[in-house]
PDB file with SEQRES, HELIX, SHEET and CRYST1 records, atoms N, CA, C and O in Angstrom:
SEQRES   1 A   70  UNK UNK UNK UNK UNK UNK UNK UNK UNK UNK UNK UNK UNK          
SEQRES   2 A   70  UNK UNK UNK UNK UNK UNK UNK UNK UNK UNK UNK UNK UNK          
SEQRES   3 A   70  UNK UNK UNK UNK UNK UNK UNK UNK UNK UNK UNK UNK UNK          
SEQRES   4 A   70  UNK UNK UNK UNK UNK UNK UNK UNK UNK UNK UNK UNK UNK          
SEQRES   5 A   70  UNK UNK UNK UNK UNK UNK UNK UNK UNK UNK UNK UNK UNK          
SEQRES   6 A   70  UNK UNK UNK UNK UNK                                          
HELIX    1 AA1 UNK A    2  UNK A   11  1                                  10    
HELIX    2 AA2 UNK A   20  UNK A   35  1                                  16    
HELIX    3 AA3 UNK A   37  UNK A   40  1                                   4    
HELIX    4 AA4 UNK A   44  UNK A   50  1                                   7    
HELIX    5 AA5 UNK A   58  UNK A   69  1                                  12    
CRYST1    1.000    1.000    1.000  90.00  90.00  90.00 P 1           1          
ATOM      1  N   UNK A   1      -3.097   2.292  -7.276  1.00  0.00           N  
ATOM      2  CA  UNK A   1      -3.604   3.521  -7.855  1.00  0.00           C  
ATOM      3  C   UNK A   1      -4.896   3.970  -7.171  1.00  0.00           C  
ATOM      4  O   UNK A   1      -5.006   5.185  -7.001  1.00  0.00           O  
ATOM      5  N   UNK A   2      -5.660   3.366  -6.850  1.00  0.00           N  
ATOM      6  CA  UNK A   2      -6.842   3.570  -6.403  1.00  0.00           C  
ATOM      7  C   UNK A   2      -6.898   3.892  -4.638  1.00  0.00           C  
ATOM      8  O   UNK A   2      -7.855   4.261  -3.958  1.00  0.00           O  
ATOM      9  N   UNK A   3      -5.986   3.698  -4.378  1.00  0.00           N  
ATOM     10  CA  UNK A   3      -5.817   3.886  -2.665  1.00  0.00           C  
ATOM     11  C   UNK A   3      -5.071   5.560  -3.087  1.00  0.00           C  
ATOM     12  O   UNK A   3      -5.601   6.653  -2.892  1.00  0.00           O  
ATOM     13  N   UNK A   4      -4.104   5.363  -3.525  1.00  0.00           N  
ATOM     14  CA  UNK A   4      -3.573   6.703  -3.582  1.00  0.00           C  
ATOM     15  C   UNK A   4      -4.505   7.850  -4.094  1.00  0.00           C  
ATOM     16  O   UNK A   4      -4.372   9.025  -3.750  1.00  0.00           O  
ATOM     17  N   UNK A   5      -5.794   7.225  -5.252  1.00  0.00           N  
ATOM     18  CA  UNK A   5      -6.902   8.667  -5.549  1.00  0.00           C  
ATOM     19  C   UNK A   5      -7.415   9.068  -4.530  1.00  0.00           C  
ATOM     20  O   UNK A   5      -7.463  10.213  -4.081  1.00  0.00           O  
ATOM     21  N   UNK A   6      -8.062   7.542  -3.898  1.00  0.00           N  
ATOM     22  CA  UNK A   6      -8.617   7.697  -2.801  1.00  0.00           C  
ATOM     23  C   UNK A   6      -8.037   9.069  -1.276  1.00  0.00           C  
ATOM     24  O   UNK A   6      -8.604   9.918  -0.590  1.00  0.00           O  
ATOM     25  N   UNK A   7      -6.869   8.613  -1.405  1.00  0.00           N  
ATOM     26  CA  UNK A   7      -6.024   9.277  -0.143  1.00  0.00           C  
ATOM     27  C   UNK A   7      -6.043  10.702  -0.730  1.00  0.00           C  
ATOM     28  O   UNK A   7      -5.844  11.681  -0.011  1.00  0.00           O  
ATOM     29  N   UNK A   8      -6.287  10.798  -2.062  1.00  0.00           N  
ATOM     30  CA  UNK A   8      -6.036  12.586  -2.749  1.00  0.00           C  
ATOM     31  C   UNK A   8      -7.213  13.040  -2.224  1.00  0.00           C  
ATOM     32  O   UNK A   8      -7.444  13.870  -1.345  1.00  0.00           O  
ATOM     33  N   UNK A   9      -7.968  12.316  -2.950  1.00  0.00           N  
ATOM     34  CA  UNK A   9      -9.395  12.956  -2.572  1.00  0.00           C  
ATOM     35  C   UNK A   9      -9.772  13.135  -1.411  1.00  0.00           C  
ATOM     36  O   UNK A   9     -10.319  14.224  -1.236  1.00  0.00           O  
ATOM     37  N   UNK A  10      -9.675  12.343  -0.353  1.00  0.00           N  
ATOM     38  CA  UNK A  10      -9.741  13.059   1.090  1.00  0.00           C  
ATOM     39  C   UNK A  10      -9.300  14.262   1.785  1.00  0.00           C  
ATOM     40  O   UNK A  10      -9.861  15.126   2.459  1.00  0.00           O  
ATOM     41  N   UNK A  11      -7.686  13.949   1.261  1.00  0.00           N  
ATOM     42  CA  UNK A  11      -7.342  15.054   1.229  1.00  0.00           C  
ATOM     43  C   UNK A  11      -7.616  16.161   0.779  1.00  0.00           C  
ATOM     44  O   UNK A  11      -7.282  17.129   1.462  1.00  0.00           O  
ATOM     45  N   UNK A  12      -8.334  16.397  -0.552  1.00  0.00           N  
ATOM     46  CA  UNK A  12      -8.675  17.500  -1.002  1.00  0.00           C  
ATOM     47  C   UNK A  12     -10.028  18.033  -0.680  1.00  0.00           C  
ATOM     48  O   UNK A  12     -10.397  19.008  -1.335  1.00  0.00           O  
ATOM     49  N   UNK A  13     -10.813  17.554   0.211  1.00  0.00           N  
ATOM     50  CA  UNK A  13     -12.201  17.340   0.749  1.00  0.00           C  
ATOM     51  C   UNK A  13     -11.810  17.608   2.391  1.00  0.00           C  
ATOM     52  O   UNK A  13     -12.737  17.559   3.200  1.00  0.00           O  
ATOM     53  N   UNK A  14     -10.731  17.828   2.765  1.00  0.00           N  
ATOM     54  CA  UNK A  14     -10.540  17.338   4.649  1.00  0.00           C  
ATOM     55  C   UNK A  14     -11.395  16.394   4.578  1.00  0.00           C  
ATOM     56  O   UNK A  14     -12.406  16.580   5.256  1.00  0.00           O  
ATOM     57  N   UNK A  15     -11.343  15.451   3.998  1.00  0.00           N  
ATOM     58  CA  UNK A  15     -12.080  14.663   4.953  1.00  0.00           C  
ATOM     59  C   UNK A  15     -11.476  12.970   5.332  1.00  0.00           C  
ATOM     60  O   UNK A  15     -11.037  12.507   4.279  1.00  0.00           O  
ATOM     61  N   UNK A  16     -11.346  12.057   6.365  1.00  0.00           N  
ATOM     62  CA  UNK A  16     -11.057  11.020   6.859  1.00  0.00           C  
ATOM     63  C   UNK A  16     -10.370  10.084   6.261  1.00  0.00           C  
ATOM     64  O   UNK A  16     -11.060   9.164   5.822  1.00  0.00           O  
ATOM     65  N   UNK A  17      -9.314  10.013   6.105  1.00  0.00           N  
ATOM     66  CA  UNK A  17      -8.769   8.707   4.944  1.00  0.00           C  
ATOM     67  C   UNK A  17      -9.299   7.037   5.350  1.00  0.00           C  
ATOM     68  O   UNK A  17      -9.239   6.019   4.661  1.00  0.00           O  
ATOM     69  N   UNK A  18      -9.820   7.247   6.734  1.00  0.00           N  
ATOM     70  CA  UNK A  18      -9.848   5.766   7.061  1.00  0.00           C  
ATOM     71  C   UNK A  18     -11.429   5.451   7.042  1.00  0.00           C  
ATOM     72  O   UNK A  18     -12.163   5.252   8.011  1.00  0.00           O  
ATOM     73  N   UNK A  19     -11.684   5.459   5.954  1.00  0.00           N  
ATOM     74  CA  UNK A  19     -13.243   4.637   5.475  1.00  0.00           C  
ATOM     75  C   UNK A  19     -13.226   3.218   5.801  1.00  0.00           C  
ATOM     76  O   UNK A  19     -12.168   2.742   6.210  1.00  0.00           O  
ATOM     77  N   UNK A  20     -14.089   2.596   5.696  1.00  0.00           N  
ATOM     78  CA  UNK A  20     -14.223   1.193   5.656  1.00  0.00           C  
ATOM     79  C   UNK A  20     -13.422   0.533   4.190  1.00  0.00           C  
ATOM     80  O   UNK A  20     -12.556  -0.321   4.000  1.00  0.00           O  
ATOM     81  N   UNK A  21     -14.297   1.511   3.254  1.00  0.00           N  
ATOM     82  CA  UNK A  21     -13.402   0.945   2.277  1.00  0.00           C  
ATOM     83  C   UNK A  21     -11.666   1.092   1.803  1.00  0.00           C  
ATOM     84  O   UNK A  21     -11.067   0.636   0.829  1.00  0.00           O  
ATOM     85  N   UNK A  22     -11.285   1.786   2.760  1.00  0.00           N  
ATOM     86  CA  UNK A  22      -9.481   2.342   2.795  1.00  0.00           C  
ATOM     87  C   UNK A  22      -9.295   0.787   3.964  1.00  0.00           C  
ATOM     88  O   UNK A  22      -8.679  -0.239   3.674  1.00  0.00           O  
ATOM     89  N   UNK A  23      -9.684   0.936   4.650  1.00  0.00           N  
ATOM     90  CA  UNK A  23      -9.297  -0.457   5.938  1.00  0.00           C  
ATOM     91  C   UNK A  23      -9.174  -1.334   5.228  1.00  0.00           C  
ATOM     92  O   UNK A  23      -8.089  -1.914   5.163  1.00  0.00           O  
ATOM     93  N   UNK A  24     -10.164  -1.686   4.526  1.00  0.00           N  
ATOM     94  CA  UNK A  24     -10.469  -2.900   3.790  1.00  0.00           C  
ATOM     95  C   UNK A  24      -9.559  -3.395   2.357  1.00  0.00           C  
ATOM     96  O   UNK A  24      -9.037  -4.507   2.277  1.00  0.00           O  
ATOM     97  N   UNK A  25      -9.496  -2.511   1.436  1.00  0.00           N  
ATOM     98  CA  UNK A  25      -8.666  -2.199   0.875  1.00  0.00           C  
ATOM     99  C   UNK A  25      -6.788  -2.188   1.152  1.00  0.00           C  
ATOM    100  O   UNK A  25      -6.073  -2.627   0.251  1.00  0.00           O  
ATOM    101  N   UNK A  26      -6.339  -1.805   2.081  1.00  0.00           N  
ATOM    102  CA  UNK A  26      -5.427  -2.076   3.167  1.00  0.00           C  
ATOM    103  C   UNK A  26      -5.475  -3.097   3.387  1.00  0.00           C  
ATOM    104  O   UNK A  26      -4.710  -3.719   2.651  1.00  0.00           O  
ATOM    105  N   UNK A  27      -6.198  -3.947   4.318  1.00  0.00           N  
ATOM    106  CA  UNK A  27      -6.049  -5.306   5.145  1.00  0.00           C  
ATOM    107  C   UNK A  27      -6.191  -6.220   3.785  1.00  0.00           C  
ATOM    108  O   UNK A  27      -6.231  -7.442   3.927  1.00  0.00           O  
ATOM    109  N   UNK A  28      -6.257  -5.732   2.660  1.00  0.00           N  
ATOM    110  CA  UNK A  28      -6.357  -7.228   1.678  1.00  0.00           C  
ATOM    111  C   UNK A  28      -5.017  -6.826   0.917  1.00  0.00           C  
ATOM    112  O   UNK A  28      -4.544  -7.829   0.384  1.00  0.00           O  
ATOM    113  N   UNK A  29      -4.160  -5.547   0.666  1.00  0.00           N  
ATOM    114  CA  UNK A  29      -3.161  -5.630   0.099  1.00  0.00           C  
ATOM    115  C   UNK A  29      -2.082  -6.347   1.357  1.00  0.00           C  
ATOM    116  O   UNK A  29      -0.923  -6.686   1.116  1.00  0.00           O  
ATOM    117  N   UNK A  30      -2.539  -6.437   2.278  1.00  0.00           N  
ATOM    118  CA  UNK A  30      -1.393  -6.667   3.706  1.00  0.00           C  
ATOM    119  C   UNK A  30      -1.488  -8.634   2.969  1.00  0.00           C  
ATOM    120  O   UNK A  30      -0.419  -9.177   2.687  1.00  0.00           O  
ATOM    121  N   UNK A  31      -2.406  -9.168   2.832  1.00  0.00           N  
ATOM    122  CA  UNK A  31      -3.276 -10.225   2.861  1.00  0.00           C  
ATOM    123  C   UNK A  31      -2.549 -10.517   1.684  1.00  0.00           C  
ATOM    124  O   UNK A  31      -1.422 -11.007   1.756  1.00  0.00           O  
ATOM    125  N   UNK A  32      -3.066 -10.273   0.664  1.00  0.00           N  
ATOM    126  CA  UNK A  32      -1.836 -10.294  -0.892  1.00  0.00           C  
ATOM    127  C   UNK A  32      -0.590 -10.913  -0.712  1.00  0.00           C  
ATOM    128  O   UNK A  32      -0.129 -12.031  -0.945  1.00  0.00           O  
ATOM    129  N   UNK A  33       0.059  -9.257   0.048  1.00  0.00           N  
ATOM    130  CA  UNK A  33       1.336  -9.798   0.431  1.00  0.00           C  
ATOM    131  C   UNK A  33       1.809 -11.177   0.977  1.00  0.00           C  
ATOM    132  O   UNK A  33       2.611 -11.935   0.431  1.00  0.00           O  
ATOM    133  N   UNK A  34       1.137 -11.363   2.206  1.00  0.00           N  
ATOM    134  CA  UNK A  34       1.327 -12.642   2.749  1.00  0.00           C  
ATOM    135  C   UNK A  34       1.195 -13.760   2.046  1.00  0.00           C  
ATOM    136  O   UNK A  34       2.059 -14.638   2.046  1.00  0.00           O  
ATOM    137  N   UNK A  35      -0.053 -13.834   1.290  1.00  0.00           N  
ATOM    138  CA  UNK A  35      -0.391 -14.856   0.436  1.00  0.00           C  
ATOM    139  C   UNK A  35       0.496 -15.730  -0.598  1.00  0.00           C  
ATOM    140  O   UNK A  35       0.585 -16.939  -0.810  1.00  0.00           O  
ATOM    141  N   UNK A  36       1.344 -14.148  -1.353  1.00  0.00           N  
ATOM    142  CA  UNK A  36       2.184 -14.462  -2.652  1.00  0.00           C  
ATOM    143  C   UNK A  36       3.327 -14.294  -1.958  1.00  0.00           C  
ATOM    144  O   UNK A  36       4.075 -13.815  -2.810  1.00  0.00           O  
ATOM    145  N   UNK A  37       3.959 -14.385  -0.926  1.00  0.00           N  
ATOM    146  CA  UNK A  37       5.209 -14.172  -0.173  1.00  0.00           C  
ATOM    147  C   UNK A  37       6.346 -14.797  -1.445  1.00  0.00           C  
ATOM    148  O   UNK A  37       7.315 -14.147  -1.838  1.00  0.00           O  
ATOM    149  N   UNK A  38       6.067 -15.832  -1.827  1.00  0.00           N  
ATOM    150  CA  UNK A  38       7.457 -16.002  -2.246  1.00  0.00           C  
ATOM    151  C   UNK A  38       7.988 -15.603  -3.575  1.00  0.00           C  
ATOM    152  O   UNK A  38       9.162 -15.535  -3.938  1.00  0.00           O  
ATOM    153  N   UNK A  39       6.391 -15.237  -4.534  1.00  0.00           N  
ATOM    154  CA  UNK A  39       7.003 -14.430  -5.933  1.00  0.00           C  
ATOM    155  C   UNK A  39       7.040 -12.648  -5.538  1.00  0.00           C  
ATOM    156  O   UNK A  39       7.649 -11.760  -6.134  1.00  0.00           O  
ATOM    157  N   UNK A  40       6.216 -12.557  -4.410  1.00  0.00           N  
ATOM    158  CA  UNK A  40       6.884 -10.661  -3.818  1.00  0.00           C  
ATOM    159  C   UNK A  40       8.037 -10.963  -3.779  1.00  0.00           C  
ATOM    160  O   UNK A  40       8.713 -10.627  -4.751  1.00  0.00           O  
ATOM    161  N   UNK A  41       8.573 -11.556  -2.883  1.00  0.00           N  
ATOM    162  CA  UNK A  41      10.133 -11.616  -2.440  1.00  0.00           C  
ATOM    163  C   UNK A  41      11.227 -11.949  -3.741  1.00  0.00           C  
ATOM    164  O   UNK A  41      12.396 -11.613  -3.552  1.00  0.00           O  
ATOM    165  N   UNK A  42      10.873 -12.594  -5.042  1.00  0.00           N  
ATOM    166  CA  UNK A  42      11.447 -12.626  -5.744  1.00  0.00           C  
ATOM    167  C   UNK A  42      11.640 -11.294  -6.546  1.00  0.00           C  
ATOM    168  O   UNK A  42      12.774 -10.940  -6.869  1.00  0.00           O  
ATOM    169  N   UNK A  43      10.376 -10.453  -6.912  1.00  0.00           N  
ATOM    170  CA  UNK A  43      10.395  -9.364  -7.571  1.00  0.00           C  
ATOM    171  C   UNK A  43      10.532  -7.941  -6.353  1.00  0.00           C  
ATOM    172  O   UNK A  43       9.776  -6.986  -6.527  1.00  0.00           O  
ATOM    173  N   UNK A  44      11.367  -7.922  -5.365  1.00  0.00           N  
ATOM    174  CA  UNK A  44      10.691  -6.910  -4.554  1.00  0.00           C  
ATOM    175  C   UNK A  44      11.700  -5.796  -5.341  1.00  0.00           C  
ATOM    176  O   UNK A  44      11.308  -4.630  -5.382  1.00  0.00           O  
ATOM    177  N   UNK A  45      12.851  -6.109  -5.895  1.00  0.00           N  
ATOM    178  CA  UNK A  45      13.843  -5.046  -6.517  1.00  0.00           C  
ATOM    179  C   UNK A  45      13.400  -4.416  -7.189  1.00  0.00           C  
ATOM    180  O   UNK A  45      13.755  -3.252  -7.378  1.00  0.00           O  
ATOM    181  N   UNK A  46      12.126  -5.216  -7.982  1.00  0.00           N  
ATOM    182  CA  UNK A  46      11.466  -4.560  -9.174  1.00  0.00           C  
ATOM    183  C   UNK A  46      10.452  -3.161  -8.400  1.00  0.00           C  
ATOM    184  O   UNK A  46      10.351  -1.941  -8.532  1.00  0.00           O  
ATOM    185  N   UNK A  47       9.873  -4.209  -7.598  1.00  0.00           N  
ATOM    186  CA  UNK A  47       8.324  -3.568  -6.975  1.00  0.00           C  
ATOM    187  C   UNK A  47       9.439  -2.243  -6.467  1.00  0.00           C  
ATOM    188  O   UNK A  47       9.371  -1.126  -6.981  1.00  0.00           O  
ATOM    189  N   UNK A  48      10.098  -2.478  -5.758  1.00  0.00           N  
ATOM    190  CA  UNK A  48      10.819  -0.671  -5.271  1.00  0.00           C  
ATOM    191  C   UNK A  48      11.083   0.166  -6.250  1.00  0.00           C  
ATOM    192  O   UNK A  48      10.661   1.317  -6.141  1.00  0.00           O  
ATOM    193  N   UNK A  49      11.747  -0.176  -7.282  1.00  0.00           N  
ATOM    194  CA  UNK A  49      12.055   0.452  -8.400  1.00  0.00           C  
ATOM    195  C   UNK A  49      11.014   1.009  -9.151  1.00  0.00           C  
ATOM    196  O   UNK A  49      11.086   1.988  -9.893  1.00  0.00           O  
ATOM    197  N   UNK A  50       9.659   0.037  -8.806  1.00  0.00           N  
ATOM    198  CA  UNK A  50       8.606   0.736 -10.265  1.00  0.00           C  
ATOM    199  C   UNK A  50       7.469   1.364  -8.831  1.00  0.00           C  
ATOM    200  O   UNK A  50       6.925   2.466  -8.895  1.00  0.00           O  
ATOM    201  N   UNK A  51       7.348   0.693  -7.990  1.00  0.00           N  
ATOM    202  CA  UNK A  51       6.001   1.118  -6.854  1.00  0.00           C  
ATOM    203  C   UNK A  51       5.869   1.571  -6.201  1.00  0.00           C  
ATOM    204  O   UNK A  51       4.971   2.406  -6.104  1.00  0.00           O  
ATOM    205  N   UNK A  52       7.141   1.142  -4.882  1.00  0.00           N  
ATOM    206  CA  UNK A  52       7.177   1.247  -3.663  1.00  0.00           C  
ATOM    207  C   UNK A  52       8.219   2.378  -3.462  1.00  0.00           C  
ATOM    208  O   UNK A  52       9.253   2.053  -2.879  1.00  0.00           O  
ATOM    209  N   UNK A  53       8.096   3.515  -3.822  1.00  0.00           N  
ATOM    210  CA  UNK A  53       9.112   4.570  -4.131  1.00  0.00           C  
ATOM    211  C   UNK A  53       8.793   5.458  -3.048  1.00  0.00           C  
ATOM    212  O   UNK A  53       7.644   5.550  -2.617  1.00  0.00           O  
ATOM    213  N   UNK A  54      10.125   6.365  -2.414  1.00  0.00           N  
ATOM    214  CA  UNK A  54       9.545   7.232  -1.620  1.00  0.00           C  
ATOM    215  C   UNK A  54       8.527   7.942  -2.069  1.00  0.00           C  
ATOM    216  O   UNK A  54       7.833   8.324  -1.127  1.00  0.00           O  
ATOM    217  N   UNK A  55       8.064   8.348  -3.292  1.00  0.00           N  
ATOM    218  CA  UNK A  55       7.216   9.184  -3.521  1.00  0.00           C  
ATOM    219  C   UNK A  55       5.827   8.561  -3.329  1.00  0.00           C  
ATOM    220  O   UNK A  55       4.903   9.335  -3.581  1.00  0.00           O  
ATOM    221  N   UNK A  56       5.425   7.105  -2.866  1.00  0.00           N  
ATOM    222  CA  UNK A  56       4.254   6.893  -2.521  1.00  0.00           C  
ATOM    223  C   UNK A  56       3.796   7.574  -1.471  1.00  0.00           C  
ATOM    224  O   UNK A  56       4.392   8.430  -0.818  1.00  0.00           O  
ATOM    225  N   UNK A  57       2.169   6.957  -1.263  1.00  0.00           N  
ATOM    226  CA  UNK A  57       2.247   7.803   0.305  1.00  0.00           C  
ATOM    227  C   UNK A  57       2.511   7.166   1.541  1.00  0.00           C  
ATOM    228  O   UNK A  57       2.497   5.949   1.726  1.00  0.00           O  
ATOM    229  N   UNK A  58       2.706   7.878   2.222  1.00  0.00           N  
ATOM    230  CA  UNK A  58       3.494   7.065   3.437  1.00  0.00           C  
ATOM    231  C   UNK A  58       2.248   6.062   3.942  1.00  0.00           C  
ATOM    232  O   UNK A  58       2.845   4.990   4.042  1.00  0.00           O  
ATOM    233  N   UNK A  59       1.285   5.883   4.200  1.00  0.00           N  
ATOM    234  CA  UNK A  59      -0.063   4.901   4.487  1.00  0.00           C  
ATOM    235  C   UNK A  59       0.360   3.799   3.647  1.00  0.00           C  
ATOM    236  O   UNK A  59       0.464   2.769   4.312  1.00  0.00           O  
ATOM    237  N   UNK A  60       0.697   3.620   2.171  1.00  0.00           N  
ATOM    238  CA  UNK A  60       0.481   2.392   1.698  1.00  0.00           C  
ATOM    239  C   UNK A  60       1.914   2.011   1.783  1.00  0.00           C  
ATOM    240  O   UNK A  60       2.062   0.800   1.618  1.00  0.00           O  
ATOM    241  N   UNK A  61       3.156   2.749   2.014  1.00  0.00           N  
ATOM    242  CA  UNK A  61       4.345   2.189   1.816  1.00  0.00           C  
ATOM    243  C   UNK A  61       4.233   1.474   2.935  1.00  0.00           C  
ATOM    244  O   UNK A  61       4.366   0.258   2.795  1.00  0.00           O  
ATOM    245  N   UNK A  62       3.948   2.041   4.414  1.00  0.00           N  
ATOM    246  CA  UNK A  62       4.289   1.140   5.728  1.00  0.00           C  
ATOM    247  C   UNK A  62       3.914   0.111   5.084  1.00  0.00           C  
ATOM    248  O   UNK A  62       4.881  -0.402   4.521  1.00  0.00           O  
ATOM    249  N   UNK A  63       2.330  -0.786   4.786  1.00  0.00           N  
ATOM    250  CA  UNK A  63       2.094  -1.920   4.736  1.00  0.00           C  
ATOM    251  C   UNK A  63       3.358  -2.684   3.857  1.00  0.00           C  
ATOM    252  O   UNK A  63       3.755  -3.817   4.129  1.00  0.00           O  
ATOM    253  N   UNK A  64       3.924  -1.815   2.721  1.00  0.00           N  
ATOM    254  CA  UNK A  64       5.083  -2.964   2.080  1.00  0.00           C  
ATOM    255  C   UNK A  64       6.631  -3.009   2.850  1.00  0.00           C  
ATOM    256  O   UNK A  64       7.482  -3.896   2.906  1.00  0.00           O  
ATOM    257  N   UNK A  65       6.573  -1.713   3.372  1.00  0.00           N  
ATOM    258  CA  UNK A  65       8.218  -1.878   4.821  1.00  0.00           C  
ATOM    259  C   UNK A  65       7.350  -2.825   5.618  1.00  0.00           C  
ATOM    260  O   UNK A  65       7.792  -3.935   5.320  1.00  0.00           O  
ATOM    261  N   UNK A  66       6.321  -2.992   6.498  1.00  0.00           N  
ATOM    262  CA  UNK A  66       5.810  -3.947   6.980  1.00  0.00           C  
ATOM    263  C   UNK A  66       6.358  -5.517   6.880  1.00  0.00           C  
ATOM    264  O   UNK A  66       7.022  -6.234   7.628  1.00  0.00           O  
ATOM    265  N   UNK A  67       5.595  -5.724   5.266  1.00  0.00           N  
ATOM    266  CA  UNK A  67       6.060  -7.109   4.904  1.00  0.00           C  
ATOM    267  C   UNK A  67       7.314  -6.983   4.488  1.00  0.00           C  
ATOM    268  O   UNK A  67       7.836  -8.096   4.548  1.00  0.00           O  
ATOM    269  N   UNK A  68       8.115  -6.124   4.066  1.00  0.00           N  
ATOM    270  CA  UNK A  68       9.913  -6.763   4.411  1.00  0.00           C  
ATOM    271  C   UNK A  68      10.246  -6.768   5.817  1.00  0.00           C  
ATOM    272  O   UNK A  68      11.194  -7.426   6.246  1.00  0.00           O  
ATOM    273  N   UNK A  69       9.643  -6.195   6.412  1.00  0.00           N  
ATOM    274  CA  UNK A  69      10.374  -6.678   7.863  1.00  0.00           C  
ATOM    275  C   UNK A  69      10.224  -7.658   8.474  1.00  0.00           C  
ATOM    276  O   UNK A  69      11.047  -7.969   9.336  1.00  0.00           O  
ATOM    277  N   UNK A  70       8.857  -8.623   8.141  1.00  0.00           N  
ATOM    278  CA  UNK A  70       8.904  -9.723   8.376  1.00  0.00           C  
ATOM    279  C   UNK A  70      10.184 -10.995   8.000  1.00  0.00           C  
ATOM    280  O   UNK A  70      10.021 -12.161   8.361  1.00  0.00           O  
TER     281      UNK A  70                                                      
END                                                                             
């Protein structure tokens, strides 16, 4: 939720989505992922169904197509 205000509000400002705190924020949900690999992978039917929906924005979905493609 907070990456996606974040990404509004830039947007609604023109201004830069890639702050330190968007990188950072990013590189620790990537980090998450990796971490909990094996209860993500158990719930990922769920996580698509309730999260990871096309209607996210495309910035935070890559990182979760990311970790399924691993």
């Amino acid at each position: 939720m907070m990456l996606m205000e974040h990404l509004v509000r830039c947007e609604m400002d023109s201004v830069d989505i890639t702050t330190p705190w968007y990188k950072n924020c990013i590189e620790r949900l990537q980090l998450i992922f990796l971490m909990h690999h094996v209860t993500i992978q158990q719930c990922m039917v769920i996580m698509e169904n309730l999260l990871f929906t096309a209607g996210l924005d495309p910035h935070i979905l890559a990182v979760y197509q990311q970790f399924c493609a691993l």
